[in-house]
PDB file of N, CA, C and O in Angstrom:
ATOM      1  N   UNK A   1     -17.689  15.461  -6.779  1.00  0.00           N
ATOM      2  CA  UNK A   1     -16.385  16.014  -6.565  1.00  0.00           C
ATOM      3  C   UNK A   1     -15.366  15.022  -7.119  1.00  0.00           C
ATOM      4  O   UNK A   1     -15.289  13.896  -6.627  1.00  0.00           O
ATOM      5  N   UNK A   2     -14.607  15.392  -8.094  1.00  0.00           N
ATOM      6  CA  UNK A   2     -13.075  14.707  -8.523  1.00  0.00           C
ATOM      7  C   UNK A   2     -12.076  15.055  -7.892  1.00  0.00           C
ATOM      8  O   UNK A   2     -11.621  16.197  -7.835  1.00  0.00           O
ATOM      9  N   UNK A   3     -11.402  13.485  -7.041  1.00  0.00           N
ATOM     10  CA  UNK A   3     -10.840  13.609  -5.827  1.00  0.00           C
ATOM     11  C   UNK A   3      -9.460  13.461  -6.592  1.00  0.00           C
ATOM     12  O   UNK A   3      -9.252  12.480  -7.305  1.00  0.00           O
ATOM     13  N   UNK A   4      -8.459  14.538  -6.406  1.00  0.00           N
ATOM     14  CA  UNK A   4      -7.194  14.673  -7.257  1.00  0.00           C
ATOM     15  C   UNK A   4      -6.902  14.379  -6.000  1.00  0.00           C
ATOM     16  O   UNK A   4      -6.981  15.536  -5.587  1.00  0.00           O
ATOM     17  N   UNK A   5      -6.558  13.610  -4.821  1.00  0.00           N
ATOM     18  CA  UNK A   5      -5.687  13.251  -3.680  1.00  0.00           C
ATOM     19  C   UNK A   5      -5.908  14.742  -2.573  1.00  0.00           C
ATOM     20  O   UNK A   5      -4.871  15.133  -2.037  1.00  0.00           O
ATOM     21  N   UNK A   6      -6.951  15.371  -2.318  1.00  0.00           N
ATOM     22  CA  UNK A   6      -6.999  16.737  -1.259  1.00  0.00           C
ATOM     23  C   UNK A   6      -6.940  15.614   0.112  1.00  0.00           C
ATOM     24  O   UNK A   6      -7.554  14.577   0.363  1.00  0.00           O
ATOM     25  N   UNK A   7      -6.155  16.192   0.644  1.00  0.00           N
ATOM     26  CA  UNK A   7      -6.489  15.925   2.688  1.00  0.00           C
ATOM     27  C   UNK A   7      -7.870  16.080   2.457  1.00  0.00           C
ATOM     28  O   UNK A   7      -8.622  15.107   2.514  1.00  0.00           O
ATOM     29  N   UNK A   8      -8.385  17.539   2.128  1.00  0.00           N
ATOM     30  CA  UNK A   8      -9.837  17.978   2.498  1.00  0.00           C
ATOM     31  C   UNK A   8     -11.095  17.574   2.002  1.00  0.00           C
ATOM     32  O   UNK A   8     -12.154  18.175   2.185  1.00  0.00           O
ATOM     33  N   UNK A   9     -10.913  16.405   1.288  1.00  0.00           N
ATOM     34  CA  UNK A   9     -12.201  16.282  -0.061  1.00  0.00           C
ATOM     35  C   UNK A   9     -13.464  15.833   0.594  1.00  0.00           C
ATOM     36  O   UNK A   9     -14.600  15.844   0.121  1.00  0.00           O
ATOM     37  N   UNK A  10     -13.006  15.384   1.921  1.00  0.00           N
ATOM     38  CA  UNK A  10     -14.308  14.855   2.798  1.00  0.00           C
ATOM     39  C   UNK A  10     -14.501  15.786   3.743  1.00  0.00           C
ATOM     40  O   UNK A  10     -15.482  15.476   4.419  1.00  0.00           O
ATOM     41  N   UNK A  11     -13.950  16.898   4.132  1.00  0.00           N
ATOM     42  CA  UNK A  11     -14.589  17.896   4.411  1.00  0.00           C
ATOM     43  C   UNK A  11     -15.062  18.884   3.955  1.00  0.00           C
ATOM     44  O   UNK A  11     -15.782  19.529   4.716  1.00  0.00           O
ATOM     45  N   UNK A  12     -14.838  19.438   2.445  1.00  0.00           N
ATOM     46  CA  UNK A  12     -15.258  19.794   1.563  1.00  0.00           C
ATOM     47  C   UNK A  12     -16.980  19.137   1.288  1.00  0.00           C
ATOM     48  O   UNK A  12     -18.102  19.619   1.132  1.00  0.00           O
ATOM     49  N   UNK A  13     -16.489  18.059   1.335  1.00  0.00           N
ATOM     50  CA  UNK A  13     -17.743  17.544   0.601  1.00  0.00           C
ATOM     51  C   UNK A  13     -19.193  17.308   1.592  1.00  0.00           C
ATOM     52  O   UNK A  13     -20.307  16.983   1.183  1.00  0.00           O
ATOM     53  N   UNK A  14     -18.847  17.534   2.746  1.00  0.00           N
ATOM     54  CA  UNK A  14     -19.204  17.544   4.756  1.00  0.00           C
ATOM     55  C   UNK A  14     -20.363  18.978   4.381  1.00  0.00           C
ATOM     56  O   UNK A  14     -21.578  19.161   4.448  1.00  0.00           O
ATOM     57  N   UNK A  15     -19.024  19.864   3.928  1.00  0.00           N
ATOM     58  CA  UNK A  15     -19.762  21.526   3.933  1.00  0.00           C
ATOM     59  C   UNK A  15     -20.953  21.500   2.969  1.00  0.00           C
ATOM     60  O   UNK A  15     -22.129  21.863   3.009  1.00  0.00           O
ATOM     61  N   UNK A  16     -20.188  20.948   2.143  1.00  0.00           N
ATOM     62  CA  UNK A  16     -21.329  21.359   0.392  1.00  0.00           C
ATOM     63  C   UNK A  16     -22.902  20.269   1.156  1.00  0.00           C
ATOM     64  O   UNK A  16     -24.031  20.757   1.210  1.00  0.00           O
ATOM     65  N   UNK A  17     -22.661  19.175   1.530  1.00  0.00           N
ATOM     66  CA  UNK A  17     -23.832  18.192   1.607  1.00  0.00           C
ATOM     67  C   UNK A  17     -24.505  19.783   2.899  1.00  0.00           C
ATOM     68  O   UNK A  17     -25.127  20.560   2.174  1.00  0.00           O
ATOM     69  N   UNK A  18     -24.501  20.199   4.069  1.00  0.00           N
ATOM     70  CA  UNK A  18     -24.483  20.846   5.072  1.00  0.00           C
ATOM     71  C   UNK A  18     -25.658  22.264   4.797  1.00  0.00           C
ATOM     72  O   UNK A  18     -26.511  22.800   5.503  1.00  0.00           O
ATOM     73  N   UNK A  19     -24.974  22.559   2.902  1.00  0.00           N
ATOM     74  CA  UNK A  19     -26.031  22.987   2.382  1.00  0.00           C
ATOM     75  C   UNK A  19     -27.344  22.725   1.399  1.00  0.00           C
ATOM     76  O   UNK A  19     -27.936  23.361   0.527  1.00  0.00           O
ATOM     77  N   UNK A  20     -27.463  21.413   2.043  1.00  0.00           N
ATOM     78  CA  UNK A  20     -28.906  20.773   1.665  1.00  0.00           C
ATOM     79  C   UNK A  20     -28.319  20.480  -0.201  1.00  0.00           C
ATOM     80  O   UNK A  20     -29.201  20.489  -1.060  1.00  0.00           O
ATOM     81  N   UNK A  21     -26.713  20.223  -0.671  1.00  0.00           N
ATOM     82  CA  UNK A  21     -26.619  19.731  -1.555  1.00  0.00           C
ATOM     83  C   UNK A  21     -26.141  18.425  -1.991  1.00  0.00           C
ATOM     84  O   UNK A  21     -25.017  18.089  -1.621  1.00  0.00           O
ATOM     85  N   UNK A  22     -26.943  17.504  -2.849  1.00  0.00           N
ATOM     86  CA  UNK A  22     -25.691  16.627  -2.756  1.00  0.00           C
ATOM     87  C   UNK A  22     -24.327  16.187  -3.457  1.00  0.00           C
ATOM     88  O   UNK A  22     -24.023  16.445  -4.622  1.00  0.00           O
ATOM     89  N   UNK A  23     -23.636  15.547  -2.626  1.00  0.00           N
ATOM     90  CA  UNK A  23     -22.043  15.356  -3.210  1.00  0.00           C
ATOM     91  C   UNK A  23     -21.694  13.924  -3.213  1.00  0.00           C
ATOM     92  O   UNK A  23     -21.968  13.033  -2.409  1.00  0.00           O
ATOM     93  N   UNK A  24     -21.077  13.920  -4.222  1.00  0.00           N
ATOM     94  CA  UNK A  24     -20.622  12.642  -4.492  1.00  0.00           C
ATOM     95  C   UNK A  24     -19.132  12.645  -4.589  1.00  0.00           C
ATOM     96  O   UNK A  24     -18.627  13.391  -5.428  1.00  0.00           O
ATOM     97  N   UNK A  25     -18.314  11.856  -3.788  1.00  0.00           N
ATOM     98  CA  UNK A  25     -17.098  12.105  -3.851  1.00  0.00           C
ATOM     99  C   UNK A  25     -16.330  10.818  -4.860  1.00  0.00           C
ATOM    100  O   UNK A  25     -16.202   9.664  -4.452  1.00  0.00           O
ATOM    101  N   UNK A  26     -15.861  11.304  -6.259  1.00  0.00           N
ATOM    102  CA  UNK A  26     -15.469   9.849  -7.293  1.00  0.00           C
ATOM    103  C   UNK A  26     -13.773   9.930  -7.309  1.00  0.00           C
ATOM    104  O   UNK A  26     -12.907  10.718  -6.932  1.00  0.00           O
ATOM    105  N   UNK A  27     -13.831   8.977  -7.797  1.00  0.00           N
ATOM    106  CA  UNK A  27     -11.905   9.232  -8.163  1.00  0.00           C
ATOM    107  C   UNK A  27     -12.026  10.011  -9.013  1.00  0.00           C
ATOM    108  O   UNK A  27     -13.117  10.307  -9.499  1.00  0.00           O
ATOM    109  N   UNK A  28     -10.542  10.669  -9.482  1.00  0.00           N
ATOM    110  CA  UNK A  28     -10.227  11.467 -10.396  1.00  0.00           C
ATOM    111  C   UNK A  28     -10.042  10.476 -11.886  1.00  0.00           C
ATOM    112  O   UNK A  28     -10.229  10.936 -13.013  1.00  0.00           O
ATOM    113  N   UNK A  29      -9.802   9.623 -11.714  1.00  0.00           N
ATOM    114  CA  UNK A  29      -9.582   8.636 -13.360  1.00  0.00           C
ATOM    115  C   UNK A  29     -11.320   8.179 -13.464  1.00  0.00           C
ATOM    116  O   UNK A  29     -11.555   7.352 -14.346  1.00  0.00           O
ATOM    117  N   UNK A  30     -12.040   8.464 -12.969  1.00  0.00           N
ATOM    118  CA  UNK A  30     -13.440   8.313 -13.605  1.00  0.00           C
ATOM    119  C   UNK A  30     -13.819   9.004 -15.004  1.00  0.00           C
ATOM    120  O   UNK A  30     -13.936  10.219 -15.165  1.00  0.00           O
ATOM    121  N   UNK A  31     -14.011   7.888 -16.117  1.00  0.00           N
ATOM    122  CA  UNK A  31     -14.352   8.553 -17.518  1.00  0.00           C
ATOM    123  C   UNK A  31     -15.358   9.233 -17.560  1.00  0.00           C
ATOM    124  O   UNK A  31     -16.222   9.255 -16.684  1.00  0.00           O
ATOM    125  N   UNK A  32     -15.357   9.866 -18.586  1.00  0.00           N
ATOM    126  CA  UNK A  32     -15.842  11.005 -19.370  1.00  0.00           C
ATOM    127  C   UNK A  32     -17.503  10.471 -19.584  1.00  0.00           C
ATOM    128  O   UNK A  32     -18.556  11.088 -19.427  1.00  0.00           O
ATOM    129  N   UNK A  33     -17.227   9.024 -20.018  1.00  0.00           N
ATOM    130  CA  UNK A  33     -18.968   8.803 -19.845  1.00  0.00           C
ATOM    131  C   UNK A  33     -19.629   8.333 -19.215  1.00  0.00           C
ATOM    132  O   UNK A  33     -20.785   8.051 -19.533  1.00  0.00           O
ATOM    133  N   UNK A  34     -18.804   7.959 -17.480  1.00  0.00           N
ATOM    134  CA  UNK A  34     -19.384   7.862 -16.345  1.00  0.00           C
ATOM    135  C   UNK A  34     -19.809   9.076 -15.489  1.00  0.00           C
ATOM    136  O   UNK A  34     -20.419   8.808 -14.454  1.00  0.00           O
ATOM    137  N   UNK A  35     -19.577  10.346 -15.772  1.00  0.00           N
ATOM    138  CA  UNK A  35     -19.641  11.711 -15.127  1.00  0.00           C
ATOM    139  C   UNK A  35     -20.529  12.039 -16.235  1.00  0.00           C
ATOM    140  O   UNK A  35     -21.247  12.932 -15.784  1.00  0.00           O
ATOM    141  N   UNK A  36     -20.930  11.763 -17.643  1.00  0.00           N
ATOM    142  CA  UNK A  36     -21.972  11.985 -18.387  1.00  0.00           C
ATOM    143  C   UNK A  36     -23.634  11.252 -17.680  1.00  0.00           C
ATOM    144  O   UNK A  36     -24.769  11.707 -17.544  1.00  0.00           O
ATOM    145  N   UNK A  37     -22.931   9.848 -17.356  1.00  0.00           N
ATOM    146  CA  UNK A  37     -24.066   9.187 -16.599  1.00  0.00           C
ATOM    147  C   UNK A  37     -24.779   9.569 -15.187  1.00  0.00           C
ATOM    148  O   UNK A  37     -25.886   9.222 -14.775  1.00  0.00           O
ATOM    149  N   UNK A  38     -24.049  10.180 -14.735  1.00  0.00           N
ATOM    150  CA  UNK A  38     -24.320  10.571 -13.144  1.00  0.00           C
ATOM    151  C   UNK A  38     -25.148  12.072 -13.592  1.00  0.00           C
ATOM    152  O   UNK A  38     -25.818  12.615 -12.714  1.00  0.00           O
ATOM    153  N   UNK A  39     -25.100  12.475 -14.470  1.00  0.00           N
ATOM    154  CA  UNK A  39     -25.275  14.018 -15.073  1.00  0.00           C
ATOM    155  C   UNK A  39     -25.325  14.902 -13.738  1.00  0.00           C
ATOM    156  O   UNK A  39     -26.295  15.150 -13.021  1.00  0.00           O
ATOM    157  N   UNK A  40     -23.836  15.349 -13.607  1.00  0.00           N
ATOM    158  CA  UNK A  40     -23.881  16.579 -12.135  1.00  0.00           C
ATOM    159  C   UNK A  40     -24.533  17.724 -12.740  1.00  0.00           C
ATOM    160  O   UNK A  40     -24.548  18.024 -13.934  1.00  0.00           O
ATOM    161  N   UNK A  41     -25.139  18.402 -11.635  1.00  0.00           N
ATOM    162  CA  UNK A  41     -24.894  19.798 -11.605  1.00  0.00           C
ATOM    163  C   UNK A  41     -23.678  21.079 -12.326  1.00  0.00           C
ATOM    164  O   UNK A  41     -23.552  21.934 -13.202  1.00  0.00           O
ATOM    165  N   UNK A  42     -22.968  20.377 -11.138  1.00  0.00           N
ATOM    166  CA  UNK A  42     -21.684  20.835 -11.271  1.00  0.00           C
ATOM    167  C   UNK A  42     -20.372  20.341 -11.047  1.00  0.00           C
ATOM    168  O   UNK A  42     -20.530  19.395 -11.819  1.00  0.00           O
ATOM    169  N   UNK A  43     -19.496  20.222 -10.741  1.00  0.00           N
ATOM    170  CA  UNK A  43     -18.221  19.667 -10.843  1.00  0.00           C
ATOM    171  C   UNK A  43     -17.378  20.392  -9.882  1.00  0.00           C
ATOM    172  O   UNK A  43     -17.215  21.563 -10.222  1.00  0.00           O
ATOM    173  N   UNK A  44     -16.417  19.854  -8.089  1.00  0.00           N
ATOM    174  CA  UNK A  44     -16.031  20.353  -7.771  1.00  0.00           C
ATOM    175  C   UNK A  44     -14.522  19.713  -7.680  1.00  0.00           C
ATOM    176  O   UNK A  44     -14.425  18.595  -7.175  1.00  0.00           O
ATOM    177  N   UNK A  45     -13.133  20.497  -8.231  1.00  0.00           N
ATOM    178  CA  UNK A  45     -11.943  19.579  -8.151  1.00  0.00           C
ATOM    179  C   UNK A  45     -11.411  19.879  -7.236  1.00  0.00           C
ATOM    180  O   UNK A  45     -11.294  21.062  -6.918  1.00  0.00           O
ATOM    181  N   UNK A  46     -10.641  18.303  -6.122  1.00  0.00           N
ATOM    182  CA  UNK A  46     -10.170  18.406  -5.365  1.00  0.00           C
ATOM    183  C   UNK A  46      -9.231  18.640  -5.534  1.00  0.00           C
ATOM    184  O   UNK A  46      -8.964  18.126  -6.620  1.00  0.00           O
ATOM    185  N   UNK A  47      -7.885  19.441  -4.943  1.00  0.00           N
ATOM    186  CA  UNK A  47      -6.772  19.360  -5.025  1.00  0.00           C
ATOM    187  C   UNK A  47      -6.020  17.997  -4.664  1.00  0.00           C
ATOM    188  O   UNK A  47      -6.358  17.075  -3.922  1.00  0.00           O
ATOM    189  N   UNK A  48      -4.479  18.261  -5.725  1.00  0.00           N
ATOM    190  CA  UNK A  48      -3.775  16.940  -5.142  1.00  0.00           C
ATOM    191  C   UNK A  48      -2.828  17.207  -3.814  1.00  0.00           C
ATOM    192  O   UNK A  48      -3.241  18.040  -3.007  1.00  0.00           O
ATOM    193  N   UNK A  49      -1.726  16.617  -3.584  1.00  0.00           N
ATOM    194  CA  UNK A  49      -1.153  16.986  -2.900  1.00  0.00           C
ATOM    195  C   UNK A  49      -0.112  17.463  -2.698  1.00  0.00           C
ATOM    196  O   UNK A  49       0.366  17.691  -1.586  1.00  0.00           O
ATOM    197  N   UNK A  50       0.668  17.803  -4.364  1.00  0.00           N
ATOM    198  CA  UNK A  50       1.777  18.639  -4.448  1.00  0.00           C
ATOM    199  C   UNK A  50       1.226  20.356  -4.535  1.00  0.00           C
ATOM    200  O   UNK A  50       0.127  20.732  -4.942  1.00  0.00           O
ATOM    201  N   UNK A  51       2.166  21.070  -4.108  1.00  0.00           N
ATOM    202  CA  UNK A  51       1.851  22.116  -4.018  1.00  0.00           C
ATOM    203  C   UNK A  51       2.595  23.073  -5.480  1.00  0.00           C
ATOM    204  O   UNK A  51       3.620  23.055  -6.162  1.00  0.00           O
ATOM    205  N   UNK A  52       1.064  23.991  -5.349  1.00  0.00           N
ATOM    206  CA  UNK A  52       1.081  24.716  -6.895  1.00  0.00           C
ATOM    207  C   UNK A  52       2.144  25.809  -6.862  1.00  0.00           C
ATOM    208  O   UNK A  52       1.878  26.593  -7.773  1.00  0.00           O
ATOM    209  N   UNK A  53       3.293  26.216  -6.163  1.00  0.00           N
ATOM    210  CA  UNK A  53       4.316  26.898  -5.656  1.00  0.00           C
ATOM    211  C   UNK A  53       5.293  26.375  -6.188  1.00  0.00           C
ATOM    212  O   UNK A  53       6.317  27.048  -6.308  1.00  0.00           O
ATOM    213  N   UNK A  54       5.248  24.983  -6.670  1.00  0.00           N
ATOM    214  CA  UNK A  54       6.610  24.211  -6.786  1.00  0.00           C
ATOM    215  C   UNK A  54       7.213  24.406  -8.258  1.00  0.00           C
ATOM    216  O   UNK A  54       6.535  24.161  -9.256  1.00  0.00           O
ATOM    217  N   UNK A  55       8.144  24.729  -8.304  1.00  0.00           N
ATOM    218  CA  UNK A  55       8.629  25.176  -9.546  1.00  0.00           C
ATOM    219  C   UNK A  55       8.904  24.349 -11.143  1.00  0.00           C
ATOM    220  O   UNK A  55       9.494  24.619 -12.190  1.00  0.00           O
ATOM    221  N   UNK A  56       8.072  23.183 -10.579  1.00  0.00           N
ATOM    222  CA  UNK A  56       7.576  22.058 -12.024  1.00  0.00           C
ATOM    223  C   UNK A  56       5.807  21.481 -11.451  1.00  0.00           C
ATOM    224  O   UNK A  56       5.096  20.476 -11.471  1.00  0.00           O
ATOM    225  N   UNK A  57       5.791  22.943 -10.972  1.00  0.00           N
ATOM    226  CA  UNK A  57       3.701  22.220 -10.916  1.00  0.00           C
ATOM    227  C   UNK A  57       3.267  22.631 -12.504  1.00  0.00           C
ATOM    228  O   UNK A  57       3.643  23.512 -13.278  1.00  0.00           O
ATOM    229  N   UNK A  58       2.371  21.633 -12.575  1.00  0.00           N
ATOM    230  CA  UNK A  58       1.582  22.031 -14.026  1.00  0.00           C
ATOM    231  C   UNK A  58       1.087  23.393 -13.983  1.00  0.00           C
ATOM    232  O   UNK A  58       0.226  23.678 -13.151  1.00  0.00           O
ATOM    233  N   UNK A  59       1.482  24.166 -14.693  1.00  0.00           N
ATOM    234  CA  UNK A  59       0.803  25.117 -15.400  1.00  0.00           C
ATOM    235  C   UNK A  59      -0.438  25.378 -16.245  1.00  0.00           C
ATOM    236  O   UNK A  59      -0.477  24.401 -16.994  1.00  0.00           O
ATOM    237  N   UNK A  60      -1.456  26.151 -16.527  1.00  0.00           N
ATOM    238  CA  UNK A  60      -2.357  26.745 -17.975  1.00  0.00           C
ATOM    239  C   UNK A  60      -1.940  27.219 -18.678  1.00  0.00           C
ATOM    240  O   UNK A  60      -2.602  27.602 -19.642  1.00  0.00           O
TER     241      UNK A  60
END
């Protein structure tokens, strides 16, 4: 899990382990060929802590 600053990333990560998976909780500035090295599964992003409502949140 890439921890963008969530309150929840350790309970998030509580649930996911809960289903017999495991989680690794890293910072979010972890490079590109340290998340190559760990080779996940999958990839879960934490939220930060500004809210996506706010009228200069990053956009897609």
């Amino acid at each position: 899990m890439l921890d963008f600053g969530s309150q929840y990333a350790q309970l998030i990560a509580r649930r996911v382990r809960e289903q017999q998976v495991y989680c690794q909780i890293v910072r979010h500035d972890i490079t590109a060929e340290r998340v190559r090295e760990l080779a996940p599964k999958g990839l879960i992003l934490s939220g930060g802590p500004a809210s996506v409502y706010e009228p200069d949140a990053p956009r897609c």
